[in-house]
C-alpha positions in Angstrom: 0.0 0.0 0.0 1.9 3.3 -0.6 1.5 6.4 1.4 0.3 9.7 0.2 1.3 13.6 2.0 -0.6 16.3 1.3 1.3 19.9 2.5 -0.4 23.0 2.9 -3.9 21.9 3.6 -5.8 24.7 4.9 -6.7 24.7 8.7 -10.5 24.7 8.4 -10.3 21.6 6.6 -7.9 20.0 9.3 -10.7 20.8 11.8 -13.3 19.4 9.5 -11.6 16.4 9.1 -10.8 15.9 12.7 -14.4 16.3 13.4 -15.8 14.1 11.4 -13.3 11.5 11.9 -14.4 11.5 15.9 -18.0 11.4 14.9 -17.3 8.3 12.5 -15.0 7.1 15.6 -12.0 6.3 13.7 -8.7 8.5 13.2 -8.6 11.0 11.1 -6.4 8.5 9.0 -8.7 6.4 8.5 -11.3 8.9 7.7 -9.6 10.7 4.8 -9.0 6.7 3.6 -13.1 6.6 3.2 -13.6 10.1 2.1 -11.4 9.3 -1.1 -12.8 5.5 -1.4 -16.0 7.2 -1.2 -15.2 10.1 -3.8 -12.7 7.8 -6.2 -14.1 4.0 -6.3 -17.7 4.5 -6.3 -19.9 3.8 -9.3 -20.2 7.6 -10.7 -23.7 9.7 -10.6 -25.6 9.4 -13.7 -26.7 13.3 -14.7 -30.7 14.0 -15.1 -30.3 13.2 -18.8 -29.3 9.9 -18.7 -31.6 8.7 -16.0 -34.7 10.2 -18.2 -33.2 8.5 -21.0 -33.2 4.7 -19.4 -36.9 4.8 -18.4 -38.7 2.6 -20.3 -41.8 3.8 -23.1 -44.9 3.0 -20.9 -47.7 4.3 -23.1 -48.8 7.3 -25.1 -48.3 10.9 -23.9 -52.0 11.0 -24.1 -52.2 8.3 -21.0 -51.0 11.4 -18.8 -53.6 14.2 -20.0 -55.6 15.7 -16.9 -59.1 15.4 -17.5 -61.3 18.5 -18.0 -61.5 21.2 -15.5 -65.0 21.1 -13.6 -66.1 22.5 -10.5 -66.0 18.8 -8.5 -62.8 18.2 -9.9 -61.8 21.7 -8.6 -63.1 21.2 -5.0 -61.4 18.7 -3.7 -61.4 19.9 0.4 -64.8 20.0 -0.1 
């Protein structure tokens, strides 16, 4: 496993890092090891675009009309 240094990293993150590290309860070590895992080895986000674009065709545009306006449709606390 190789090791990694990282100089001039700005106070406020040090104090970030140390706090969530004791809320996680492991060392800040170990912490920055997850917070890279987490941001380098997972699956990546798929945008708006391509989630619209996998759902399946499931009927006509038509299926999705809202029926006419009427005054029992309009009341419906009533």
């Amino acid at each position: 496993m190789a090791d990694l240094l990282i100089r001039g990293v700005d106070e406020a993150l040090v104090q970030a890092l140390k706090k969530r590290a004791g809320a996680h309860g492991r060392s800040q070590e170990a912490e920055l090891r997850a917070i890279l895992s987490a941001a380098l080895l997972s699956p990546p986000r798929r945008n708006l675009a391509e989630l619209l674009a996998a759902m399946p065709d499931v009927g006509q545009d038509s299926d999705f009309d809202r029926p006419a306006d009427s005054a029992e449709a309009s009341d419906v606390f009533g």
